[in-house]
C-alpha positions in Angstrom: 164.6 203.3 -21.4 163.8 206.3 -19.3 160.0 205.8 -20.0 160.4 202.5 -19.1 162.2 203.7 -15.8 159.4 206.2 -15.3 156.7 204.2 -15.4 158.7 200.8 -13.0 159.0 204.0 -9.9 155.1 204.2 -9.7 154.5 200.5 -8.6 158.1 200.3 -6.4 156.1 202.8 -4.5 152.7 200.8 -4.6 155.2 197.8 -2.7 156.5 200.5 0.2 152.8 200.6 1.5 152.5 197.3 1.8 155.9 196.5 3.0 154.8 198.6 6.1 151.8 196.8 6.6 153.3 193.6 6.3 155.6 194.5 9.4 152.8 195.2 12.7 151.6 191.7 11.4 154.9 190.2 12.0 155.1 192.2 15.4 151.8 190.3 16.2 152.8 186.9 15.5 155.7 186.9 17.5 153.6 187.2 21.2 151.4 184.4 19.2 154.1 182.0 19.1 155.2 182.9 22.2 151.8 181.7 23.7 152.2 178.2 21.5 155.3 178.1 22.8 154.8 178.0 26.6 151.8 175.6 26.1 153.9 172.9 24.4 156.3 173.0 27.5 153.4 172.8 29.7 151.5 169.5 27.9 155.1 168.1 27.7 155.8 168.2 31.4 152.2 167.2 31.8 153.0 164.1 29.7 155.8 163.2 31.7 153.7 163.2 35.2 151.1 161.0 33.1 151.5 157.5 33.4 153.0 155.7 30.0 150.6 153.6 28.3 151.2 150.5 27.5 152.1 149.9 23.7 149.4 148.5 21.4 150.1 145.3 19.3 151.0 146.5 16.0 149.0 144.6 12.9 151.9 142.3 11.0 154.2 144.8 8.5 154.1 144.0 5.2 156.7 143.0 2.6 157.6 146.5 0.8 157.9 144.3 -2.5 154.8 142.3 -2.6 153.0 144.5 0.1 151.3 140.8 1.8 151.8 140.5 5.4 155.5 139.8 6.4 154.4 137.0 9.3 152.9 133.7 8.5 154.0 130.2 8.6 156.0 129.1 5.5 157.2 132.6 5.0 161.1 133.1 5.3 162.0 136.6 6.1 165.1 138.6 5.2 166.5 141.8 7.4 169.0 143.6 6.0 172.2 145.3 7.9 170.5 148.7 7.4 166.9 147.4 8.9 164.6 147.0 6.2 162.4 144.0 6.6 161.5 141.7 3.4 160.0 138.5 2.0 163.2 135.9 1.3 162.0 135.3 -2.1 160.7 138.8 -2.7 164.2 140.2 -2.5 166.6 137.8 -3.4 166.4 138.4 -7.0 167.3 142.3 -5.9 170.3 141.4 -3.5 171.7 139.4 -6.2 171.7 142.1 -8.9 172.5 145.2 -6.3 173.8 144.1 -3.3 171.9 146.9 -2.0 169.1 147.6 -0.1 165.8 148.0 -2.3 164.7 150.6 -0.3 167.4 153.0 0.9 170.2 152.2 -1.4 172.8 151.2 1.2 174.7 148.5 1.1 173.2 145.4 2.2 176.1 142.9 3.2 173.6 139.5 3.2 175.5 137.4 0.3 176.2 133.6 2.6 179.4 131.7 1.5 178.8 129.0 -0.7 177.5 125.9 0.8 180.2 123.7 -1.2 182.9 123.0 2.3 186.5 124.7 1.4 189.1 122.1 1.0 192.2 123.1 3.2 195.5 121.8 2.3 196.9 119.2 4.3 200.4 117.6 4.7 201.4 115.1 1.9 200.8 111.5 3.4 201.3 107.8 2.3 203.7 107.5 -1.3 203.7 111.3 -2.0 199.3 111.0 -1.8 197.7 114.1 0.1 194.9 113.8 2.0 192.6 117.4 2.6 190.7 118.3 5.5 187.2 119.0 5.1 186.1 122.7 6.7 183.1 124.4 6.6 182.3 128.0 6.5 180.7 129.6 9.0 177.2 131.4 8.1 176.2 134.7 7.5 174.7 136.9 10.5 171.1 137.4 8.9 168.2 137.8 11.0 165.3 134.9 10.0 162.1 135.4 11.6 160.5 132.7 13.1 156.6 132.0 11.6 154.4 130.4 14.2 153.9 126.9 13.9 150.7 124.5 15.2 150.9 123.1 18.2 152.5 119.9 19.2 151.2 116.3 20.5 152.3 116.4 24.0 154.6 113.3 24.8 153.1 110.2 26.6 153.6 110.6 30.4 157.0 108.0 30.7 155.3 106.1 33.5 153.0 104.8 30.6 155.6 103.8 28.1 158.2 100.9 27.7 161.5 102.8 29.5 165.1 101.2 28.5 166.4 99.6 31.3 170.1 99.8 32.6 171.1 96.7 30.9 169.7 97.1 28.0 171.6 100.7 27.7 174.6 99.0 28.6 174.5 96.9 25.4 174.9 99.8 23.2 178.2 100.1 23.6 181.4 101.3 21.3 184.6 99.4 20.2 187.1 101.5 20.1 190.4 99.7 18.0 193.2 101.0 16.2 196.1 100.2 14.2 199.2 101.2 12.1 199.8 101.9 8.1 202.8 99.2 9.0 203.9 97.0 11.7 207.4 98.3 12.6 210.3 101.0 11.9 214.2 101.4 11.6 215.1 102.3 15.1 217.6 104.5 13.5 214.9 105.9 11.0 212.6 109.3 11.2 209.6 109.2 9.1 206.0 109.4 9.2 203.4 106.7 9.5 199.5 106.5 9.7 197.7 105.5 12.3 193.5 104.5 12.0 191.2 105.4 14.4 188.0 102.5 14.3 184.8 103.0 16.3 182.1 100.5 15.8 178.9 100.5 17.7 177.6 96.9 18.7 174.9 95.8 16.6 173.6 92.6 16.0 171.6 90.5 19.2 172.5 92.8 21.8 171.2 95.9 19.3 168.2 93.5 18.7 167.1 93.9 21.9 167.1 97.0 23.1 164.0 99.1 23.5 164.1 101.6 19.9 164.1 105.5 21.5 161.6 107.1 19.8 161.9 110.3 17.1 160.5 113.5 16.3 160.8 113.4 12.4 159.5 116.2 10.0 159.3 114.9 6.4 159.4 118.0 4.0 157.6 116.9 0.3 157.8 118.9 -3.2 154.8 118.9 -4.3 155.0 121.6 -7.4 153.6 121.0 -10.6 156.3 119.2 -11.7 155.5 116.5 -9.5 152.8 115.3 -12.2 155.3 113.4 -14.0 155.5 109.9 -14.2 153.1 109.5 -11.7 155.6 111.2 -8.9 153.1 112.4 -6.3 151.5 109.0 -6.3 154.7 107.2 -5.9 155.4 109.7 -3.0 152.0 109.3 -1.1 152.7 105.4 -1.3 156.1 106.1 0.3 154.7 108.5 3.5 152.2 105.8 4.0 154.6 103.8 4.6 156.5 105.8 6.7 153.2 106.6 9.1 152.8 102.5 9.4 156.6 102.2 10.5 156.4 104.8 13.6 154.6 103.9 16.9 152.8 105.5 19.5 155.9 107.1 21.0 156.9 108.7 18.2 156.2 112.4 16.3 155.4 113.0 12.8 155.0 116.2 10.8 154.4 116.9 7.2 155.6 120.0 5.4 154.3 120.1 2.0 155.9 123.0 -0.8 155.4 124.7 -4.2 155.8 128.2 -4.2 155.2 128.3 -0.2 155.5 126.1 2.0 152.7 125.0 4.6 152.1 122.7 7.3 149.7 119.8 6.8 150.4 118.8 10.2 152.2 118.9 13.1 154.0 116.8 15.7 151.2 114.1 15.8 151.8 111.0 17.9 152.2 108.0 15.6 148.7 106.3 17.8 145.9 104.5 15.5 144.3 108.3 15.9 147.5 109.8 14.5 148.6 107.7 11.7 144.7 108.0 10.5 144.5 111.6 10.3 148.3 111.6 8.7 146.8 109.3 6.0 144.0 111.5 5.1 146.6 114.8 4.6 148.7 112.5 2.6 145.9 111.5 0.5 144.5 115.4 0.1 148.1 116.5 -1.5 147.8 118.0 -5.1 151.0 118.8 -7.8 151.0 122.4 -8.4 153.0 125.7 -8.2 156.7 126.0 -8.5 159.7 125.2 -6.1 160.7 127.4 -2.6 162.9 125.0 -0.7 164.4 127.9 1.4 160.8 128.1 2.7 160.2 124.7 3.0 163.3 124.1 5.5 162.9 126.9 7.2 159.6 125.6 8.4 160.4 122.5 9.4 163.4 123.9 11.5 161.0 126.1 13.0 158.9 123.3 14.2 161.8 121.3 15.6 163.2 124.4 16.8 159.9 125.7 19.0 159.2 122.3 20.3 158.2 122.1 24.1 159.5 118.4 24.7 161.8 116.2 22.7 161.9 112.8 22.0 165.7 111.5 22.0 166.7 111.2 18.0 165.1 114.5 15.9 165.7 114.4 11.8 164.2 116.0 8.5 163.5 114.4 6.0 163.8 117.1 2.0 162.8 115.6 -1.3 162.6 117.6 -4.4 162.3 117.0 -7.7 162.5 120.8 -9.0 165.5 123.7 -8.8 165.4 126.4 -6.2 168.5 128.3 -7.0 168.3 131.2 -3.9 168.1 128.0 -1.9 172.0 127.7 -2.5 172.1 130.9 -1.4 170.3 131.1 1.9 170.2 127.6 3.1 173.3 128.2 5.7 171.3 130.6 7.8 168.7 127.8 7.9 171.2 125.4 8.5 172.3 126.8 11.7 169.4 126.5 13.4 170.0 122.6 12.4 172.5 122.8 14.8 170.3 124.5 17.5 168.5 122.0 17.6 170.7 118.6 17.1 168.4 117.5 14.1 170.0 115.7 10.9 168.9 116.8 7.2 168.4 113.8 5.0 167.9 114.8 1.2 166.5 112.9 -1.4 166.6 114.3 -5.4 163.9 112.7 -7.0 164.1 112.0 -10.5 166.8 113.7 -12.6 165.8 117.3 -13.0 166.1 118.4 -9.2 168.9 120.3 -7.4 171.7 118.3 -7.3 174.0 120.9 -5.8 171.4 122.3 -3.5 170.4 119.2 -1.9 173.6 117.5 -1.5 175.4 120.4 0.1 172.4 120.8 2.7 172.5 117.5 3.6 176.4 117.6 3.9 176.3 121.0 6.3 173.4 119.2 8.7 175.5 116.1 8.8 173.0 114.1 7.0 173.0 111.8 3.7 171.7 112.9 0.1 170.5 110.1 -2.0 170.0 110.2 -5.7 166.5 108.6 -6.9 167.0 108.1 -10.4 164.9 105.7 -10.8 161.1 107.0 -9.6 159.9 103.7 -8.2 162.7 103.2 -6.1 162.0 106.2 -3.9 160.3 104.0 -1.3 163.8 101.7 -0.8 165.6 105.3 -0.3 163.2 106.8 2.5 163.0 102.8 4.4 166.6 102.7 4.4 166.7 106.0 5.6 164.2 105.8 8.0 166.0 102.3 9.8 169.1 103.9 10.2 167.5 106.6 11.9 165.1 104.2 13.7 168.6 102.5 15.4 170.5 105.2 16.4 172.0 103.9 19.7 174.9 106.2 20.6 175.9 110.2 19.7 178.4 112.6 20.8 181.3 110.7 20.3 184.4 112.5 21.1 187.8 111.1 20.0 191.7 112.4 22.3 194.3 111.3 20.1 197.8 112.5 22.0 201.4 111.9 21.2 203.7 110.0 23.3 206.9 108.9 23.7 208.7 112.1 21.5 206.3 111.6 18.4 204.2 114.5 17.1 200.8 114.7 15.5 201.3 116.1 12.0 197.2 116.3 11.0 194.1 114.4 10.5 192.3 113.3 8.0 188.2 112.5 8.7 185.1 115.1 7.4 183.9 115.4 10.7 184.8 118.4 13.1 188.7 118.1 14.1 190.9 120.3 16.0 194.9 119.5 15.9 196.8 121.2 18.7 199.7 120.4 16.9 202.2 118.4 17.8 200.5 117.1 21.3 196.9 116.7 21.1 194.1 116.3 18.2 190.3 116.0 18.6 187.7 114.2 16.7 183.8 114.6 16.8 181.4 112.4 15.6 177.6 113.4 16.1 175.6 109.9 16.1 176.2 106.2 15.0 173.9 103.8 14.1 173.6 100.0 15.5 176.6 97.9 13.6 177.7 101.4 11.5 181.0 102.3 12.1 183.7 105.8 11.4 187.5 105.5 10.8 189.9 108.1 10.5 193.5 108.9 10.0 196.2 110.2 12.2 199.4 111.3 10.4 202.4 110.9 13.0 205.6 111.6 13.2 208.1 109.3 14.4 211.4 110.5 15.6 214.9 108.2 15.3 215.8 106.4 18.7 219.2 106.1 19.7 218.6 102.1 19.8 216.6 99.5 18.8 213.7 98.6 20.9 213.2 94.9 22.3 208.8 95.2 22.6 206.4 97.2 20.9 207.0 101.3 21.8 203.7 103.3 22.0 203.4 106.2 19.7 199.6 107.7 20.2 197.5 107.1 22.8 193.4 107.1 22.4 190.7 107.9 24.4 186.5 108.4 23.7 183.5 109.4 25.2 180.1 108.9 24.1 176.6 109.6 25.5 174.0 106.6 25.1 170.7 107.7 23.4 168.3 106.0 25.4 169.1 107.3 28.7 171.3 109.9 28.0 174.3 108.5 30.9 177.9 109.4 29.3 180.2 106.8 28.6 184.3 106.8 28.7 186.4 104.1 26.7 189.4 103.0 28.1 192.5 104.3 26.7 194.1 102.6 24.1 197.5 103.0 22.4 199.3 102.6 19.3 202.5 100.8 18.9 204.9 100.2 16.5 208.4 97.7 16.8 211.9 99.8 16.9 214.1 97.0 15.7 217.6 97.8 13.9 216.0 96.0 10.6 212.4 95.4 10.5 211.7 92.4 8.4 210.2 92.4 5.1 206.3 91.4 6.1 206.7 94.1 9.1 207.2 96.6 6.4 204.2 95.5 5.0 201.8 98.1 3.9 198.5 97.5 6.8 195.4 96.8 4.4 192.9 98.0 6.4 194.6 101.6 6.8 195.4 101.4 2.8 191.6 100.9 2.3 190.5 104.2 4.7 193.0 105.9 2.6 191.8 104.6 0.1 188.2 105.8 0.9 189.2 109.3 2.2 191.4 110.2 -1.0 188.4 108.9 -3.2 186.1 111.1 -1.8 188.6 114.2 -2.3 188.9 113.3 -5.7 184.7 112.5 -6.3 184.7 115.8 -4.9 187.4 117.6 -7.4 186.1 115.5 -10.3 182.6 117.2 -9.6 183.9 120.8 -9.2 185.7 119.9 -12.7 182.5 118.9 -14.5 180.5 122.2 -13.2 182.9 124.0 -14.8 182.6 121.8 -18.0 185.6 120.5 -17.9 185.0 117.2 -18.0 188.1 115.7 -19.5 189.8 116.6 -16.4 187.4 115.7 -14.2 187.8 112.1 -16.5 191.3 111.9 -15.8 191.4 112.7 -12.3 188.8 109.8 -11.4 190.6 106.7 -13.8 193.8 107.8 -12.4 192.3 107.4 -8.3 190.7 104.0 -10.3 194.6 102.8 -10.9 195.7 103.3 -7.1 192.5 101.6 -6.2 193.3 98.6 -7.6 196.9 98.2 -7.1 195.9 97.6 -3.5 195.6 94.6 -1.4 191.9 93.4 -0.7 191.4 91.3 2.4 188.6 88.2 1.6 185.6 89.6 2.1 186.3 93.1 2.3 183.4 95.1 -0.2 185.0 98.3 0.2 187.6 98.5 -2.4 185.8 96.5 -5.1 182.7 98.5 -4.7 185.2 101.5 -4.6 186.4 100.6 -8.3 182.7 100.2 -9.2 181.9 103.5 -8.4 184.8 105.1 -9.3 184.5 103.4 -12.7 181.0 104.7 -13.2 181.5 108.6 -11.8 184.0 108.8 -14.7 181.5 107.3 -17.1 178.6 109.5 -16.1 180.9 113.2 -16.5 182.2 112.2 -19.6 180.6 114.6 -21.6 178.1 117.6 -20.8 174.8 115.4 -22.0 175.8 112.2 -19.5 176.7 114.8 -16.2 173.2 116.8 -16.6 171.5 113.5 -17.4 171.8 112.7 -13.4 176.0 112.5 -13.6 175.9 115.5 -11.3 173.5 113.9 -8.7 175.2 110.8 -8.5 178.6 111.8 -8.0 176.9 114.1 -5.2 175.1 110.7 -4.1 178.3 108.7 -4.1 180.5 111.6 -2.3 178.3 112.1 0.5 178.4 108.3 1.4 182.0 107.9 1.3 183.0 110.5 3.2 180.5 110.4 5.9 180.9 106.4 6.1 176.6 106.2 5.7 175.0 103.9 3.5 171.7 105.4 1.2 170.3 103.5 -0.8 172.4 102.9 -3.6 176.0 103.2 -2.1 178.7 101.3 -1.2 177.3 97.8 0.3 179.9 97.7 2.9 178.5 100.7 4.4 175.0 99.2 4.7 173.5 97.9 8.6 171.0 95.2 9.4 168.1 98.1 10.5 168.6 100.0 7.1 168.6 96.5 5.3 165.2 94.8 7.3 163.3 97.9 6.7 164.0 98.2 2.8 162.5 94.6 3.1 159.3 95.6 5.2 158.7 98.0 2.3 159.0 95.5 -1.0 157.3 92.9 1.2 154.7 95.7 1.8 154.7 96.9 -1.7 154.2 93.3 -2.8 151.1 93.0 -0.7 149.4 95.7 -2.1 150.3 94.9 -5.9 
């Protein structure tokens, strides 16, 4: 080792010369930085005197998955909690897997709620039956960004159209009745009763004659690959056709065609000769190809009613699909939202028995709008005219419904799918967003009736009603009159005054079908289908044990449909094989009291019915 030693001191003294000369450089640098030093602090304070220019437009960012421009109509856009900016489709996939950001790892809290409404318990009503509330859950906070859309037709200047006069508003007015699960009470008995709520709007002559208020409509089309089949696309361009002939100089149209994206074929167009001409030749120009975004899709058509610069009185959508967009289920509730924003219905239409069942149906349930099952293809014209003349006679909207206790009773809860609030025991409040000409809503109060220390001679009040509306034509607010409920406080109430009320048995009726179309479908996604069997024939068995008044097509198309929802989720093959989408079809209609269609005739109106016989008649012309 000491050689070794001997020969490592020679070079440790080879490093001390250089050492020292390493150190007057270091000596120099430090004035040198010094110098850079002071003249930073001097182009800083410079800066600061210098007037700020203005910021340049920065060129779109692009998606860090796909690396394609983020903006651009028909392109939803994601941005996550920790500020990363994405392509919706781009990273769905990733959220679902992760839950975390793609690019920095953090968590990225943007999972929605389900679509499907919770079902809230609700206090056992009628012989031992319970009723459940609908609620809906409220949406995610996501940021969407809005693509620009084409311009608009401008709206005629009103001095050059046909206005509604006074009168004519006047006609569109509400009935407002109600009435009692039974006529009279014990006066020494406590117990709990239904009351039903009716509000009709006035159809027939009077509806007749009013001026129609003219709609901005956006019809959304699939028109993937899939579309091929059985001579869809053909059947769906006969259908818009159509549709363009049916709408008139006041009102807007705009198509929104998708397959992988979605894209505007064109925008708010007045429905003049000029209009409906170069509608007809987009129409015409559509192609099947590509898959299936109808997250895309609905954003877009939002955005246009969203960024419109006037409005005509009644705004809708109008989704068909015949293909699967599973993320849809996923991020629909941010879109639906901005349904809200802007007061615009979501009508749905499945076309065919391979689409979205679930997807479809719950959109159109969250925008307050109808989902109708087109099972078979041809029919698809019938289900957008029947549509399209409900929407066409919209006369009244914003109907708000005061139920309050009286007279020591107290409001237990209420039963309806649209927006309640129960400020129990006093006070409960129903909303209803639109009616159609001769369409009408019920709903059901539960009170409670306390025992009175004597018999009553008349009939003793135990709710009192009031409404308010707004008329669609020249938007002038309308109050009801209030309107109570009685019931007799005799010692012993006869037999027929203890008489189960039909009419409330039938809402009932309606209201605890829905619940248990909606159960009986939650069963059968879960493949359990005997249950789901079960529940429906045993709602069947109530069904018919009830009175039905003459002429009443509730309850026996009730049965029907009861009768064939159990048939259809029999078994795994006979739910997939469109089970799902009629059940879906069938609960809609029942709970929101709207007819499409193929529901419930009792539900139907004179507009929907006139204009599914313009089409055939039409149809029959051209064959």
């Amino acid at each position: 080792r000491m050689p070794m030693q001997q020969q490592r001191m020679p070079m440790q003294q080879q490093r001390m010369p250089m050492q020292q000369q390493q150190e007057p450089m270091q000596q120099q640098e430090v004035p040198m930085q010094q110098q850079e030093a002071a003249q930073s602090n001097q182009q800083t304070e410079e800066q600061q005197r210098a007037p700020t220019p203005e910021p340049q437009q920065k060129t779109p960012a692009e998606c860090p998955i796909c690396l394609d421009p983020l903006e651009g109509v028909g392109k939803a856009v994601l941005k996550t909690a920790c500020g990363h900016t994405f392509h919706l489709r781009c990273v769905d996939p990733l959220l679902v897997q992760g839950q975390q950001c793609p690019l920095c790892r953090n968590p990225a809290p943007v999972e929605p709620p389900a679509l499907t409404p919770r079902l809230s318990p609700r206090p056992a009503v009628g012989a031992g039956r319970g009723l459940r509330q609908v609620q809906f859950q409220s949406a995610p906070s996501l940021a969407v960004r809005q693509a620009a859309v084409p311009t608009e037709d401008p709206l005629p200047d009103p001095a050059e159209t046909t206005q509604t006069t006074p009168a004519e508003a006047s006609s569109a007015r509400v009935e407002l009745t109600t009435s009692l699960s039974q006529a009279a009470m014990a006066s020494g008995e406590a117990k709990d009763l239904q009351a039903m709520v009716s509000l009709r709007a006035l159809g027939g002559a009077a509806a007749a004659a009013m001026t129609r208020v003219p709609l901005d409509l956006v019809v959304v089309c699939d028109k993937s690959g899939s579309m091929r089949a059985g001579h869809k696309i053909e059947l769906l361009k006969e259908t818009l056709q159509f549709v363009v002939r049916q709408l008139g100089p006041q009102d807007r149209l705009s198509l929104v065609a998708f397959d992988n994206s979605a894209k505007v074929l064109t925008p708010l167009k007045l429905m003049t000769s000029e209009g409906q001409a170069s509608t007809s030749l987009a129409i015409d120009a559509m192609r099947a190809q590509g898959g299936t975004d109808i997250t895309a899709a609905l954003d877009l058509a939002l955005q246009i009613l969203r960024s419109r610069k006037q409005q005509n009185p009644v705004a809708s959508v109008f989704l068909l699909s015949d293909g699967i967009d599973r993320r849809a289920l996923m991020r629909c509730p941010v879109l639906l939202r901005d349904a809200q924003d802007v007061a615009a219905s979501v009508h749905t239409f499945g076309f065919g028995q391979d689409h979205d069942a679930q997807v479809l149906s719950d959109i159109a349930e969250c925008s307050r709008g109808s989902f109708a099952y087109i099972e078979q293809l041809d029919t698809v014209g019938d289900a957008f005219a029947a549509c399209l003349g409900g929407l066409m006679a919209v006369v009244v909207k914003d109907l708000r419904v005061t139920v309050s206790a009286v007279a020591g009773t107290a409001i237990k809860a209420v039963h309806t799918p649209f927006d309640s609030k129960v400020d129990a025991p006093h006070t409960a409040t129903v909303t209803i967003p639109d009616l159609y000409s001769d369409e009408c809503r019920d709903f059901l109060v539960t009170v409670s009736l306390p025992a009175l220390p004597s018999p009553t001679d008349g009939p003793t009040p135990v709710l009192s009603v009031s409404a308010t509306y707004t008329l669609v034509a020249t938007d002038a607010q309308v109050a009801l009159p209030l309107t109570n409920v009685t019931v007799h406080r005799p010692e012993a109430p006869t037999e027929e005054q203890l008489e189960l009320n039909p009419l409330v048995a039938a809402q009932h009726a309606r209201l605890e079908a829905a619940e248990a179309m909606t159960t009986a479908t939650a069963l059968a996604d879960r493949g359990d289908h005997a249950a789901a069997t079960t529940l429906l024939w045993t709602t069947v068995q109530r069904v018919q044990a009830l009175k039905v008044l003459d002429g009443d097509a509730l309850l026996p198309g009730l049965v029907s449909d009861l009768e064939t929802c159990s048939s259809r989720c029999r078994s795994a093959m006979a739910y997939k094989a469109g089970g799902s989408a009629y059940m879906r079809s069938q609960t809609n209609s029942y709970k929101s009291q709207r007819a499409n269609f193929a529901s419930n005739a009792s539900f139907e109106t004179p507009a929907s019915m006139e204009m599914k016989m313009k089409y055939r008649a039409s149809k029959s012309a051209i064959e």
